[in-house]
C-alpha positions in Angstrom: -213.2 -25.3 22.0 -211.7 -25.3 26.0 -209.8 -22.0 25.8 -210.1 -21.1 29.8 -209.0 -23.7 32.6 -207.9 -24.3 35.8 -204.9 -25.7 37.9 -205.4 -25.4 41.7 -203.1 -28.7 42.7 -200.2 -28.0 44.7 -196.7 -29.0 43.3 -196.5 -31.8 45.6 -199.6 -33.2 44.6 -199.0 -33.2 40.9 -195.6 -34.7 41.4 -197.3 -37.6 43.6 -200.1 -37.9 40.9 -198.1 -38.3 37.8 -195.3 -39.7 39.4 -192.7 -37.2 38.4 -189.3 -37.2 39.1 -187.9 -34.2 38.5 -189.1 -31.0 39.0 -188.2 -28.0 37.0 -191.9 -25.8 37.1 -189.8 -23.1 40.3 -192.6 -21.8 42.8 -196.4 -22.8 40.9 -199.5 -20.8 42.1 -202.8 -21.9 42.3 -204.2 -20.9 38.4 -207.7 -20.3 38.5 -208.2 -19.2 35.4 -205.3 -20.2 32.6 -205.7 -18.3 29.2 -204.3 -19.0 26.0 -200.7 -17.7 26.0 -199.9 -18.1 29.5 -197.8 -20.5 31.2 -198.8 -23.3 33.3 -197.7 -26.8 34.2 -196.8 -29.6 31.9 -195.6 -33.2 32.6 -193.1 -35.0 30.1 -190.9 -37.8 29.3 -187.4 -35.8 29.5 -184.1 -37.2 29.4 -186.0 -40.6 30.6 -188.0 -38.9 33.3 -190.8 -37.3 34.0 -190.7 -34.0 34.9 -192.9 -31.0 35.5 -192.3 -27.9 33.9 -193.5 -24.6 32.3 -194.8 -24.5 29.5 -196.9 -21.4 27.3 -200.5 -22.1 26.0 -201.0 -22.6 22.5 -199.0 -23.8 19.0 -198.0 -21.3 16.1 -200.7 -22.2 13.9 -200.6 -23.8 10.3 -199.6 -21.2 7.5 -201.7 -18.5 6.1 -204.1 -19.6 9.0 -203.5 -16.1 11.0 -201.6 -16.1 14.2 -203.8 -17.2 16.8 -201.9 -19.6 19.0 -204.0 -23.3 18.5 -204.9 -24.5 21.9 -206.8 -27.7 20.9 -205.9 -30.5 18.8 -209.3 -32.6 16.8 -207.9 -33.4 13.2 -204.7 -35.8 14.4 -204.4 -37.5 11.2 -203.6 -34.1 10.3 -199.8 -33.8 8.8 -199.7 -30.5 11.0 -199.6 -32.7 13.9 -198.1 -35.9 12.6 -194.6 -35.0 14.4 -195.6 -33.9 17.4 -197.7 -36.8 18.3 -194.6 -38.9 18.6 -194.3 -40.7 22.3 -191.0 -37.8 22.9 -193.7 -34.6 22.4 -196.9 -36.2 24.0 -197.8 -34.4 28.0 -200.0 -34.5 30.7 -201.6 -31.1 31.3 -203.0 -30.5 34.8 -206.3 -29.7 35.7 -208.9 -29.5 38.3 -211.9 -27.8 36.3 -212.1 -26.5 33.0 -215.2 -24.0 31.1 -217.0 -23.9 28.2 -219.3 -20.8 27.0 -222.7 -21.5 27.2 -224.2 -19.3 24.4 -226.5 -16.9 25.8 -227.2 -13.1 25.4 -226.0 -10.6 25.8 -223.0 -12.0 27.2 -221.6 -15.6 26.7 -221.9 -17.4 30.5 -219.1 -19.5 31.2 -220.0 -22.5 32.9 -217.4 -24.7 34.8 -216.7 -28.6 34.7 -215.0 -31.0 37.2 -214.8 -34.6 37.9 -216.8 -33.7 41.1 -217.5 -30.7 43.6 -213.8 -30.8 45.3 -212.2 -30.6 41.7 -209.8 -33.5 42.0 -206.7 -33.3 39.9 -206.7 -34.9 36.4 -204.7 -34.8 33.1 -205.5 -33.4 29.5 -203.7 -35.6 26.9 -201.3 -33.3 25.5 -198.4 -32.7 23.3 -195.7 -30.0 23.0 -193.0 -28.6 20.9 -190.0 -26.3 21.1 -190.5 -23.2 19.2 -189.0 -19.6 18.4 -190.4 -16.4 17.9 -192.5 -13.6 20.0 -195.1 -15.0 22.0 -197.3 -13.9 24.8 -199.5 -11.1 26.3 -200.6 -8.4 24.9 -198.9 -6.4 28.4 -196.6 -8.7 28.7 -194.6 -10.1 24.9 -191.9 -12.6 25.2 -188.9 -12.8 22.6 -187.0 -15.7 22.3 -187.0 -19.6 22.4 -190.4 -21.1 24.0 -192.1 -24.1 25.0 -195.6 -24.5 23.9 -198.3 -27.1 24.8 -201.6 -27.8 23.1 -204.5 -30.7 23.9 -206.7 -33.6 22.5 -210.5 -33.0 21.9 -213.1 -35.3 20.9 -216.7 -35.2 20.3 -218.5 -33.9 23.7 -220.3 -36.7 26.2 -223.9 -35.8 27.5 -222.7 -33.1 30.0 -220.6 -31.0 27.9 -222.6 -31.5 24.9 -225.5 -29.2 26.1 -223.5 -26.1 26.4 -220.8 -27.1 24.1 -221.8 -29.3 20.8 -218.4 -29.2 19.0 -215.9 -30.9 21.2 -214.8 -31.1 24.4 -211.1 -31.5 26.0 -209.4 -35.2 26.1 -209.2 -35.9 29.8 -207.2 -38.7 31.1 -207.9 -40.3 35.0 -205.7 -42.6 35.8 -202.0 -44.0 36.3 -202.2 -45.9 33.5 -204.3 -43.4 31.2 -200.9 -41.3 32.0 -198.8 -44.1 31.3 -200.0 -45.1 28.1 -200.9 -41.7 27.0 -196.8 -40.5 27.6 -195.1 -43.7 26.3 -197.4 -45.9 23.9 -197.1 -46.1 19.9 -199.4 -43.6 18.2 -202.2 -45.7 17.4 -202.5 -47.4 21.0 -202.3 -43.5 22.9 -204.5 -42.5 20.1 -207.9 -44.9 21.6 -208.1 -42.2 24.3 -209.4 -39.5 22.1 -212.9 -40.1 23.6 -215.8 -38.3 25.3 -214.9 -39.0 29.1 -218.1 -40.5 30.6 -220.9 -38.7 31.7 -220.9 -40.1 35.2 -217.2 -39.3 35.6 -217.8 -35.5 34.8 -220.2 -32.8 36.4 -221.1 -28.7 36.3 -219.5 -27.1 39.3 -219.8 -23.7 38.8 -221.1 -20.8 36.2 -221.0 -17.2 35.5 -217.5 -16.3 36.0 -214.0 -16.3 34.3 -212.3 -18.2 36.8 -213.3 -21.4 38.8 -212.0 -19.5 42.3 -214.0 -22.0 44.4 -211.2 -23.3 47.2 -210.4 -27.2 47.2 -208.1 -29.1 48.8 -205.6 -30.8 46.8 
């Protein structure tokens, strides 16, 4: 389960890359290291356009499951998810490397993936929902109405599989991936719930908790 990511793209960037149209994110950092419950960026279909914006990590959960927030999505024939996987709630979500824990001792090692060393920009296929309540940091609670975002897995391909066995995130590549991902009927946006190739994904870094190498984008 990816539960620890990274968005170093500029605004500028992601707008060019997902061909947004209007932007509504105010002044983005580079994110090094995005937890669940924090905010990053999201792309979606809004009043016919796409636009970038906030949104927090993580949907309420199913009931009597507890109430940690559900980053990932694997079970979409699910009736939890049914609704939200409607063209109007799917997103992009904007990466440039994300971790799984390799499971060593004492200490879980996190260990970092990219499309390649410079961390080129890509897309998790997402989806989001309005939602109210108190969500959050611990340091930091929020009280109100919220936007929250979760993501596809699938089954992990050869390089995630090692560390990982269970799943691994949904990542989409292209202008059309994002195209038909945001706007096709279910079953067509569906087919790209798949592994993403082994040559198209690579380790770029391990040890840490946040992928702080520098790129350009």
């Amino acid at each position: 389960m990816c539960n620890l990511y990274s968005s170093y793209a500029t605004q500028a960037t992601m707008r060019q890359a997902f061909n947004v149209t209007r932007d509504s994110a105010g002044n983005l950092p580079p994110l090094p290291a995005i937890f669940p419950d924090q905010m990053a960026p999201v792309i979606r279909t809004h009043e016919g356009e796409r636009e970038l914006i906030q949104m927090r990590w993580g949907f309420p959960p199913p009931p009597k499951v507890g109430n940690h927030p559900v980053t990932n999505v694997r079970n979409v024939g699910s009736p939890f998810w049914r609704a939200w996987l409607k063209p109007q709630y799917r997103a992009l979500i904007p990466l440039t490397s994300f971790s799984e824990y390799k499971d060593t001792r004492p200490r879980k090692t996190p260990v970092w993936f990219a499309l390649n060393e410079e961390r080129p920009l890509a897309a998790f296929a997402g989806i989001w929902r309005p939602w109210t309540g108190v969500r959050g940091t611990k340091a930091d609670p929020v009280e109100g109405e919220h936007l929250l975002y979760s993501f596809l897995t699938s089954e992990p391909n050869g390089v995630v599989g090692p560390i990982h066995p269970k799943a691994m995130p949904v990542i989409l590549t292209t202008p059309e991936e994002y195209d038909v991902w945001l706007n096709a009927p279910p079953e067509e946006a569906l087919k790209l719930q798949r592994p993403l190739p082994d040559e198209m994904l690579q380790i770029v870094a391990e040890g840490e908790r946040s992928d702080q190498t520098k790129v350009s984008a």
